[in-house]
FIVO-438400 format. One record per atom (N, C-alpha, C): residue in three letters; x, y, z. Coordinates in steps of 0.05 Angstrom, whole numbers, plus 5000, padded with zeros to 4 digits. Each point is the difference from the previous one (the first is absolute). Example, Ala and Ser with C-alpha at 12.3 -4.5 7.8 and 13.67 -1.06 7.14 Angstrom:
ALA526448865156ALA498250245000ALA501850245000SER499350214986SER501650245001SER498550225014
END
This chain:
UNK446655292859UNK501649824983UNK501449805017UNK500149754990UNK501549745024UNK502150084999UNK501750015016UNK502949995006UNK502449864986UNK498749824988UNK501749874983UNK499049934972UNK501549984981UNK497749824979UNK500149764997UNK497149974999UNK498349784994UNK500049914973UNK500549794993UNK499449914967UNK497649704996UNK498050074985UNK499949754990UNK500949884974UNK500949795013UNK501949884975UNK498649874981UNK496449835015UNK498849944973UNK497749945021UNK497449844984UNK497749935012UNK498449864977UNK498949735009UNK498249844989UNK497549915022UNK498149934987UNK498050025011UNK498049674994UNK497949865003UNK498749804994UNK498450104989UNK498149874979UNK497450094987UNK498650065014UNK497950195008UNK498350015017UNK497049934991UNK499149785023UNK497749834989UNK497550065025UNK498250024989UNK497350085007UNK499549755025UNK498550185021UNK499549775021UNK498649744989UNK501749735016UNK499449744985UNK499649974973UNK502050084995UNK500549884972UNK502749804997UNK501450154982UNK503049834992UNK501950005023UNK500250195018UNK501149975020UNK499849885031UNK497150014998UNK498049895019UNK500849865020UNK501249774991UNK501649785020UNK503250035005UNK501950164989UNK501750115001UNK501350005035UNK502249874997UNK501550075027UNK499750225004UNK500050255017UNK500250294995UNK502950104995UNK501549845013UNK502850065001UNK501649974965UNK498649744995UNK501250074970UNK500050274986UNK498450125001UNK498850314988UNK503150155013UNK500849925022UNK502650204995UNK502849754996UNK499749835011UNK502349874981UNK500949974976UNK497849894986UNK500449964975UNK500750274977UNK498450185007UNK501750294988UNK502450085014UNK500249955022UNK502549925012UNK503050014978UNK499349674995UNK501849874992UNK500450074970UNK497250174988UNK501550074966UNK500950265003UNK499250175029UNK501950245002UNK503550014994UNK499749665022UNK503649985009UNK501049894966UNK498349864995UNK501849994965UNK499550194984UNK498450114989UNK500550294981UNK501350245014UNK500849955025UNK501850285003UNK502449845000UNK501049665006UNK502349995003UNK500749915030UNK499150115019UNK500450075035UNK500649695010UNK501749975017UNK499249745012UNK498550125026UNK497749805006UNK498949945027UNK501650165028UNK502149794999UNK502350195016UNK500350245018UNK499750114972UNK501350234996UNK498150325030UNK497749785000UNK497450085015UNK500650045032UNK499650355005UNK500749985033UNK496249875018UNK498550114982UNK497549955020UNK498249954985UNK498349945007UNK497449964974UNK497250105019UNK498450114986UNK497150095009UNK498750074984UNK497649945005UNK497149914984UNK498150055020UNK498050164988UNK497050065009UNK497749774995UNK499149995018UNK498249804997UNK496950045026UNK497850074979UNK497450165024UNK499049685016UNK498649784984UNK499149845006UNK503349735002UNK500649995022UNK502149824987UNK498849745015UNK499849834987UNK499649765000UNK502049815025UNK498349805021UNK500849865019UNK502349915013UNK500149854964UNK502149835000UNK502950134977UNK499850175020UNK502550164983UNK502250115029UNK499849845024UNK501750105024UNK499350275004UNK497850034994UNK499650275004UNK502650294989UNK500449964984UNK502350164985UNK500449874975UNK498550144982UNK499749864974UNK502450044977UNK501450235013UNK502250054980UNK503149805006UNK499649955026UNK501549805003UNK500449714982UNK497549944993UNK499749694979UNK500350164972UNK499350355002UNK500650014966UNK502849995000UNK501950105014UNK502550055001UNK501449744993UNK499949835025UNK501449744996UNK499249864973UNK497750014999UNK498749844968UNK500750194965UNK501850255014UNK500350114977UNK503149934994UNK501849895020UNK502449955003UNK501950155009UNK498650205020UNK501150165016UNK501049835029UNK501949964999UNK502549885022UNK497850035033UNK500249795006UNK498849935034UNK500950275018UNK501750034994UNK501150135021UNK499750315005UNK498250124972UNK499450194985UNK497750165020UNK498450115016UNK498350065016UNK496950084981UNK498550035008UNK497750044984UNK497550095016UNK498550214994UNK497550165022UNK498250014974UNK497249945011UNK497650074997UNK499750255002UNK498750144991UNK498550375011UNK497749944989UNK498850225007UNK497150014999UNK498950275000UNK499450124982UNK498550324997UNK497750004980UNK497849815004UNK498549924983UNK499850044972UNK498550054984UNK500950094976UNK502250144989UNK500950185014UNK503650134997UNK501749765011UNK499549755008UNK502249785012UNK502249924975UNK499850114977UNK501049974979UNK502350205002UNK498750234996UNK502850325011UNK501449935022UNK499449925017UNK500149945036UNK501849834991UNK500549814991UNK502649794990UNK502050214995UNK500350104979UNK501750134986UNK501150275023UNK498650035008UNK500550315017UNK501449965025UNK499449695014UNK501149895020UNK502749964992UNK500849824974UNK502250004993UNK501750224988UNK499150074994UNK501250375001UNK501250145028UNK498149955009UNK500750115030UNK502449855012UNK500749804999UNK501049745011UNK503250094985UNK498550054977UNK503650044978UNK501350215006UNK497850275009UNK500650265005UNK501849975023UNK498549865018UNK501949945031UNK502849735004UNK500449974975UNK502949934992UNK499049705007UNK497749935002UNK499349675007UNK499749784979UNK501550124975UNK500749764971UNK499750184978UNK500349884982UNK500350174978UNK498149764974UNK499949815007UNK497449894976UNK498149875015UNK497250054988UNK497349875020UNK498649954972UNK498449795007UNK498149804988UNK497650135006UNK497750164986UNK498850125017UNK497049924986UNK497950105013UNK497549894987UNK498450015006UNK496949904995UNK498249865007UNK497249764988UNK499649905012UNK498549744992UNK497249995000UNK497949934992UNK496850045012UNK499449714993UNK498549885016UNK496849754988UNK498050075009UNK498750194992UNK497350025015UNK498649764988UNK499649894983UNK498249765001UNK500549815030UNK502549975006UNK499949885034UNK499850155023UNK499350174990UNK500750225030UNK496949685011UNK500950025037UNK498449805010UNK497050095001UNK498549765011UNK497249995007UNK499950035033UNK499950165017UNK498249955026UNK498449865015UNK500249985018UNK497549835019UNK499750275017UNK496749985008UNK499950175025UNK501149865024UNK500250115014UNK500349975037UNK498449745009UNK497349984996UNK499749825019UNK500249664976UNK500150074971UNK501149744990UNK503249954999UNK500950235010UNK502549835013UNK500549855015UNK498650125017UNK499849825030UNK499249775004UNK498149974973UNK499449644995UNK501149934990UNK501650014982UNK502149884975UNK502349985025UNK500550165023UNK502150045019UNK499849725015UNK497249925011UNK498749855015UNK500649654982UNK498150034973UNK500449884992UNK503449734990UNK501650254999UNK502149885001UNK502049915019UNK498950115027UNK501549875027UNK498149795007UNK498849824992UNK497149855011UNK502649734994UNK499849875018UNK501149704989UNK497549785004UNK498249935014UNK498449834995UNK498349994977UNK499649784991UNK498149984985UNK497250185006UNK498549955030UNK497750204996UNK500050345004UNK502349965016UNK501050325001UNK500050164966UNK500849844987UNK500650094973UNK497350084985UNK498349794996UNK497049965003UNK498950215009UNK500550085027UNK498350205009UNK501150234997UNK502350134992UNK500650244988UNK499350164974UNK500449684982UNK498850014972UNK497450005000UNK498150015018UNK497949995000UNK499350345012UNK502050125007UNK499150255015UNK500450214975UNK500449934974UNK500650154974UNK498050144996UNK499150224989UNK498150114987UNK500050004970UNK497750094982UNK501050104971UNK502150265003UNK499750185013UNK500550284992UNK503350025008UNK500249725023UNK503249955007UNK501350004977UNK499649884975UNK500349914970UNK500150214981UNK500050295015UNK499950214977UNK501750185011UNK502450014990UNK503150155011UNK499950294982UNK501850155012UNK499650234993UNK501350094975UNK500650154983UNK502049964982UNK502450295016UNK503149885004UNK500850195001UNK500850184981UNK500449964984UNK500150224973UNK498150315008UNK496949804991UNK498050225007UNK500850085031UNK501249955023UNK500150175021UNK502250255000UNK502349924983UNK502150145003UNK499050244983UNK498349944980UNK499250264984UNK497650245014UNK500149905022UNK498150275022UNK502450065019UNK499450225001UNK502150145014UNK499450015029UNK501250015017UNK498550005022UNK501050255010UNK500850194998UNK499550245010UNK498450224997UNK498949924974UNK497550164996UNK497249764994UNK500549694996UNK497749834998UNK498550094967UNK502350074983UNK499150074967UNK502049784992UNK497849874978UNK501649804982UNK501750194984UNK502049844974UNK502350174996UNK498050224970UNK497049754997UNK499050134974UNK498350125002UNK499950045030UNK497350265009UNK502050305007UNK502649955011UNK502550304994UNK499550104975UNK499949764969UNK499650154982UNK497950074989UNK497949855015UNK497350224994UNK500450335007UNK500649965031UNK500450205007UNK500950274985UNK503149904996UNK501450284976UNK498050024985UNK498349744980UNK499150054981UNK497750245005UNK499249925015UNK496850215008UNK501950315006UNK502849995019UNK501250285010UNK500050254984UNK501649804969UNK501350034979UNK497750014974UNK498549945007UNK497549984976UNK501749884976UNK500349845001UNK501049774988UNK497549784981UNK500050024978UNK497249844989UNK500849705000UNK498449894996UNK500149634984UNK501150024984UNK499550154986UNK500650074961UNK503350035005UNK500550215013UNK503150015003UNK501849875009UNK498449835019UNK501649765017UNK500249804972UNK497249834987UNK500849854980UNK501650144967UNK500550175012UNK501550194963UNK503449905017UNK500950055018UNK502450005025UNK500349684989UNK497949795005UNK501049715001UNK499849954980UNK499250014978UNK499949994981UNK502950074975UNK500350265020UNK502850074984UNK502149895009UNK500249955031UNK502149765014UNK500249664979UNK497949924993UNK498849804990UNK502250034968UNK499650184985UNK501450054971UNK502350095008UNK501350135019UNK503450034998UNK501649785014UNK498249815020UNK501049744998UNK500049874968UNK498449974990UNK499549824978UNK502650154983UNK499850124991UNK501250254982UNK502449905016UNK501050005022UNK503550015007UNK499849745009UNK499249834985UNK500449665009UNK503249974995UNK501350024974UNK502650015003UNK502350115021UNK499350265000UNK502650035028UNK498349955022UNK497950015001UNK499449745038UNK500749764996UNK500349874979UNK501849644996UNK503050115008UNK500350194992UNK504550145013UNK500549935036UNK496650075005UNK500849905041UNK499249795006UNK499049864985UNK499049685001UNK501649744999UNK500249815020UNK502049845003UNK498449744992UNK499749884978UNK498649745004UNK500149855015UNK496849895009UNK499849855028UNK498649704986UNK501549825022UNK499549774992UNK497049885016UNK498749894995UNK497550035019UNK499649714997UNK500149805016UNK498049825014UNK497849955019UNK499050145004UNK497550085017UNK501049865026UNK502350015000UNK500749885035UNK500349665004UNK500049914973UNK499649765001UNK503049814985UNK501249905011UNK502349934998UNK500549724982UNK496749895005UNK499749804976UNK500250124974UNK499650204999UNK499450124966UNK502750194990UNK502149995017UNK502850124988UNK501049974978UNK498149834988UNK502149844981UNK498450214974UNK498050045006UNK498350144975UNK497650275005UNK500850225024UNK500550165012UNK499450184975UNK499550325003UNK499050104982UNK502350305012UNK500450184976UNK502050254996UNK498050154994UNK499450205026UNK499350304993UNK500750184992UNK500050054986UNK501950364978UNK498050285017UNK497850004999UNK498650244999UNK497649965021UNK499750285006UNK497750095018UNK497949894992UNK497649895014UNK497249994984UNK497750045013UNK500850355003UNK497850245015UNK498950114980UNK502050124984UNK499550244972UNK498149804981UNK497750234996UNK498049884977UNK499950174980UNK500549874977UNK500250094969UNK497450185000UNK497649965010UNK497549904994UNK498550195016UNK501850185022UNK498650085023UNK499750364987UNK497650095009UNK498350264986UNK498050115024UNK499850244991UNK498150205017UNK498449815006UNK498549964971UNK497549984996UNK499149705025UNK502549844997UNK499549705011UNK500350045034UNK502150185005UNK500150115023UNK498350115016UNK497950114987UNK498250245013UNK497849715003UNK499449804993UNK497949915005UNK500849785018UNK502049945020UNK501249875022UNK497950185022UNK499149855022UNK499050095021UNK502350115020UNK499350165015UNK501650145024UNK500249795018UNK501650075020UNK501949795015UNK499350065029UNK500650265003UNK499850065024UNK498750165018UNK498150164979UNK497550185013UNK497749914973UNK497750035015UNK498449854971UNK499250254984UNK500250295005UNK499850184993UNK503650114984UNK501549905011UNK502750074989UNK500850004974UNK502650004990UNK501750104978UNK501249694994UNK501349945024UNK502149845002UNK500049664986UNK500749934990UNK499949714980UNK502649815013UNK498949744990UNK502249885002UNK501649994963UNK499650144985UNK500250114975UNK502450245010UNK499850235019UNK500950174996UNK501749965027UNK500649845015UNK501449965021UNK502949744987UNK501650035017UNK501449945000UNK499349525006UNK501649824984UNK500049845000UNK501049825015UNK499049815015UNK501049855024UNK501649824987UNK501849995001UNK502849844984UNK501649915018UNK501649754988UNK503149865016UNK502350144976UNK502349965016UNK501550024990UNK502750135013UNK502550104991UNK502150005013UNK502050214990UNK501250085004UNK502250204989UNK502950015017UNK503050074982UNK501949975015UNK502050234989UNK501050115016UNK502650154987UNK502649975016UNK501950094985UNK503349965017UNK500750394993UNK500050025037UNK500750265002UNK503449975009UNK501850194986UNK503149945015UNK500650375003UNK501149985020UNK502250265001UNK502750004985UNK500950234998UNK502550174972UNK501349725013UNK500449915017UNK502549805016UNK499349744988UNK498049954998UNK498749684988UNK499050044974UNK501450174992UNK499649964963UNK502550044990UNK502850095012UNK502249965010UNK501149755003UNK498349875021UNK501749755002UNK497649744983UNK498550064987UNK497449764990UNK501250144969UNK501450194993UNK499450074970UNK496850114988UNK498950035002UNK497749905002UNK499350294977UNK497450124987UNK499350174983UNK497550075017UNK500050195005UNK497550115018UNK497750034972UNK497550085007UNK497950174980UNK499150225017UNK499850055014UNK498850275023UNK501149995029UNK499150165004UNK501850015027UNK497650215021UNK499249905023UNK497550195026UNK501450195006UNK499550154999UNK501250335001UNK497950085032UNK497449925003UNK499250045029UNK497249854997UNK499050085025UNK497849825001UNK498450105035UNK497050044998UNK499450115026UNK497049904997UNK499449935025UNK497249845010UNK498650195008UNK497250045004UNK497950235019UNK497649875003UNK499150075021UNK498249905016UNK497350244987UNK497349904992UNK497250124996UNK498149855018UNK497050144994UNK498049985012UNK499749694998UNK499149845003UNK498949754993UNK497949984978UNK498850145009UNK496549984988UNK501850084966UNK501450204997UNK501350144977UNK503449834990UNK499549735000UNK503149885006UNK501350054976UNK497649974974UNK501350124977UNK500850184986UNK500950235017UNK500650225000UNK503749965015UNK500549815003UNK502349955013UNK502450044979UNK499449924981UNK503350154982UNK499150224995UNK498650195002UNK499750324998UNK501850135022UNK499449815028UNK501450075022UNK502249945000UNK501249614990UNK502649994997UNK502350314989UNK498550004975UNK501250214977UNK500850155009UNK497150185015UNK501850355013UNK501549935017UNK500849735017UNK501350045013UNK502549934998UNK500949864973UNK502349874993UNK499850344980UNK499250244991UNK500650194994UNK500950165024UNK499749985017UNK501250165022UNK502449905015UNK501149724998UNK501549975013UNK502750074974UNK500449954977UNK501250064981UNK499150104982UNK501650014978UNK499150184972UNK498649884984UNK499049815009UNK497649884980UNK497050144990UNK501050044972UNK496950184982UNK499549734992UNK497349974997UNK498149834985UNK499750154974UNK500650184998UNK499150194972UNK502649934970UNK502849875021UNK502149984988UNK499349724997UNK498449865007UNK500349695003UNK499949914971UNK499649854982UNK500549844976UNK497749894996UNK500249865018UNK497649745010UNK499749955027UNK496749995001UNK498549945033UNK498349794996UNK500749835022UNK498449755000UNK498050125028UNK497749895007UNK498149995014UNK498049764999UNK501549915024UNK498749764997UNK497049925005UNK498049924973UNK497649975002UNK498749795016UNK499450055024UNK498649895020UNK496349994998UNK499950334986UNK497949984987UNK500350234975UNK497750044999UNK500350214972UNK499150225010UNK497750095014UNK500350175013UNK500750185014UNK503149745018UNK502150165021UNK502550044983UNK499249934975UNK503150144982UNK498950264988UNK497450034989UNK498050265001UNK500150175022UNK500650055021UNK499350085020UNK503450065012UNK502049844987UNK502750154994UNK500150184986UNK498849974977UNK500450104975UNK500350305012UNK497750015007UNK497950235004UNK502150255013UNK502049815020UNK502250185022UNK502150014979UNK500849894990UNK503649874985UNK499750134973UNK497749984984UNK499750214978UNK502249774978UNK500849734996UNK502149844990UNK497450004972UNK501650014979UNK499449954973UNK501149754995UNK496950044982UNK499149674999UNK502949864981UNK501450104986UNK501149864979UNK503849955025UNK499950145015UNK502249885028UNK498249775018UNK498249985003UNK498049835022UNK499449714986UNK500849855026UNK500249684993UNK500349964968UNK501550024989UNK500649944961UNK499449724999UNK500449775012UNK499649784998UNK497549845011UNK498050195007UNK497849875022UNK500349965030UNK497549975002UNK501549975038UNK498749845004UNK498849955026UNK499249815028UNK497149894988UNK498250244981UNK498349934989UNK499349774988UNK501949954984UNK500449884971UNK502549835005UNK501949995024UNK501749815001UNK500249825027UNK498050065016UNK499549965027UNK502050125026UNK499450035019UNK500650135023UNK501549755029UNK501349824997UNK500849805015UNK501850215023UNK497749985020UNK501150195022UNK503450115004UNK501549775010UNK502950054998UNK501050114978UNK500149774983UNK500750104978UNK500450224975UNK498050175010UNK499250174992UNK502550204998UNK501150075022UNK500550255004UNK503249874981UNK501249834996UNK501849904991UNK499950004974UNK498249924992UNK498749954974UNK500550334983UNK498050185016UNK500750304991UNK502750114999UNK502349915014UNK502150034995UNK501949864982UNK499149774997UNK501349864973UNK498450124971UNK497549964998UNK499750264975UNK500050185005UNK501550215014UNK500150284998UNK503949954992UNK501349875010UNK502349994999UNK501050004971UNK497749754979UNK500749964982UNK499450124980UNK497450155008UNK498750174981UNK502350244997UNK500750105017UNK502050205000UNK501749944976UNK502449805005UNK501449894981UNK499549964974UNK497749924992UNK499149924975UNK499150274990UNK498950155017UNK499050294981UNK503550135007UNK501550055001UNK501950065010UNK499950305016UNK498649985013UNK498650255022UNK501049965025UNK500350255021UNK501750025018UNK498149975028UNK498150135006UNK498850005025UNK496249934994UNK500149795025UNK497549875010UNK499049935021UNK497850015010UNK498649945028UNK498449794998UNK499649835023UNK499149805001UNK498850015023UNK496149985005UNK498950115025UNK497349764990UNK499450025042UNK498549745000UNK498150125027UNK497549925006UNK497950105027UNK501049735011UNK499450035020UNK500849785020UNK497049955018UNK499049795010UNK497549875009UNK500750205030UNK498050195021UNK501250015030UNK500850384997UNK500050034960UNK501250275013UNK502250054998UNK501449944972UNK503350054999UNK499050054975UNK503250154987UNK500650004974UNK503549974996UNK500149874976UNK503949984994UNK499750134981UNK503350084997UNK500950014979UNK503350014990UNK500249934978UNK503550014990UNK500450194979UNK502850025006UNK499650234971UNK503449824991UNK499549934978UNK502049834983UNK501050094976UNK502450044995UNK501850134974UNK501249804986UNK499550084976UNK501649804981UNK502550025003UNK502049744999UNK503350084999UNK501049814972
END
């Protein structure tokens, strides 16, 4: 149990939009400012009031000083003078926010943090190999006219075909398995069918649709100009996700080709959705809800990371769990509600299988399936609806668990207050 308590006082989130789509051109940073800033007015808080701010962010983009929470902070109207860190725990970089600032509060280092995380995988960059660097390198130190000439002339086609980093970051390099050949894996371990993987997305698919209302409760409307500053004037307002399909079925599911073994299970139907998007919460200690006034909704009671096999990464909140059961009194059996975050369908099957969680406690609102998976954000995201779901059902204890890319698993265990 943390040493002190932890409260979150509230959490909003951005719509989460399918790679290149509505968010596509999106600053990345807006995704945590702008929920940002309707946090600081529906709870009341000034900016101020903020000892630190941090935000997860996997792919963070160039031109962000390399510390992306820094521009969300200042741009959210959190005071210059305010400090602000990046973390990074790939898909858990969402928990990893919150847990850092926990830690930080525990060790008497502030009492309110801005906490979070952000994703664009539509920009995550493009690559050059090695040796078309070295011409594009060449090319741009050349000052004569024929020098220039003759560099540009040393181009190839294949110089012209960059790598995608997205697709790199999703192979692991400690075992050299993409993240959707781990869940072949379980799937084959686990005897895990197609059928069950698309019955899993399918049902992710209808309890989004079905809880469209309280997922609009963590939703902060986002103003969207595709990055284009000529068009402010007539800019478009996103309300809602547009992952979840009314429309989506076994039947339509099962006839998607496999993804990642041509003999496999695995779909881009029953995997988890490549999405942008952002999430934010304001965590304070008993002392900063004290001096902010402030009305908490839950409060982190503990929280513990574990390291698994690679090849098996989705098996990582099995491992979080027993081991956030061993360090305190945490039963999963007492829990209310368990989120598990769907990365795929098969590695929340392949929980199942250990955790034994009934279905009518497990993700109630949909998951990663049906609402997309925006790396960072993610693990934030599961904590803002687990926080609220609590409240609204008026139920006391919940877990919130996520596999991590490398061989990790998180988890939180969060009480309604």
């Amino acid at each position: 149990m943390l040493p002190k308590e932890i409260y979150i006082v509230d959490g909003y989130r951005t719509p989460f939009a399918k790679f290149h789509t509505t968010l596509g051109d999106e600053p990345p940073y807006l995704f945590g400012s702008s929920p940002a800033k309707h946090l600081f007015l529906q709870t009341g808080i000034d900016p101020s009031r903020v000892d630190e701010v941090v935000f997860g962010c996997c792919n963070q983009p160039a031109n962000t000083i390399g510390n992306i929470a820094r521009l969300i902070g200042v741009r959210s109207g959190v005071p210059e003078e305010v400090p602000a860190v990046t973390v990074h725990r790939n898909c858990a970089s969402g928990f990893e926010a919150i847990t850092y600032a926990a830690d930080k509060a525990c060790a008497g280092k502030g009492n309110v943090f801005l906490v979070g995380g952000v994703e664009s995988m539509s920009q995550a960059p493009f690559l050059f190999n090695k040796e078309a660097v070295q011409k594009f390198t060449k090319l741009s130190r050349s000052r004569s006219l024929s020098s220039k000439v003759k560099n540009a002339l040393a181009f190839r086609p294949t110089d012209f075909s960059p790598e995608v980093s997205l697709k790199l970051a999703l192979v692991d390099g400690l075992c050299d398995m993409g993240m959707g050949q781990t869940a072949e894996l379980l799937a084959r371990e686990y005897n895990i069918t197609r059928t069950q993987q698309d019955e899993f997305a399918a049902w992710s698919h209808k309890k989004a649709i079905e809880g469209k209302s309280n997922l609009s409760d963590e939703i902060a409307p986002f103003y969207s100009t595709r990055d284009n500053c000529l068009r402010s004037h007539n800019g478009t307002v996103l309300y809602d996700d547009n992952g979840p399909r009314e429309d989506s079925t076994v039947d339509k599911l099962g006839k998607l080709r496999t993804v990642f073994d041509r003999n496999g299970t695995v779909t881009a139907g029953n995997a988890s959705q490549v999405t942008d998007g952002g999430a934010v919460l304001l965590l304070m200690t008993k002392q900063g809800l004290m001096d902010t006034g402030a009305t908490p909704i839950a409060r982190v009671i503990d929280y513990a990371y574990a390291g698994c096999d690679p090849r098996r990464m989705g098996l990582g909140p099995v491992k979080a769990i027993e081991k956030l059961t061993k360090q305190t009194d945490f039963n999963l059996n007492n829990m209310d509600l368990v989120e598990i975050n769907e990365a795929f369908a098969a590695q929340v099957l392949a929980c199942q299988s250990h955790l034994n969680v009934h279905e009518d406690k497990l993700n109630v609102n949909g998951g990663a399936i049906a609402l997309g998976h925006p790396l960072a954000a993610s693990g934030a995201r599961l904590a803002i609806t687990t926080a609220k779901e609590l409240k609204r059902r008026n139920k006391r204890d919940a877990c919130a668990s996520l596999c991590v890319g490398g061989g990790q698993g998180g988890a939180l265990w969060i009480q309604n207050v």
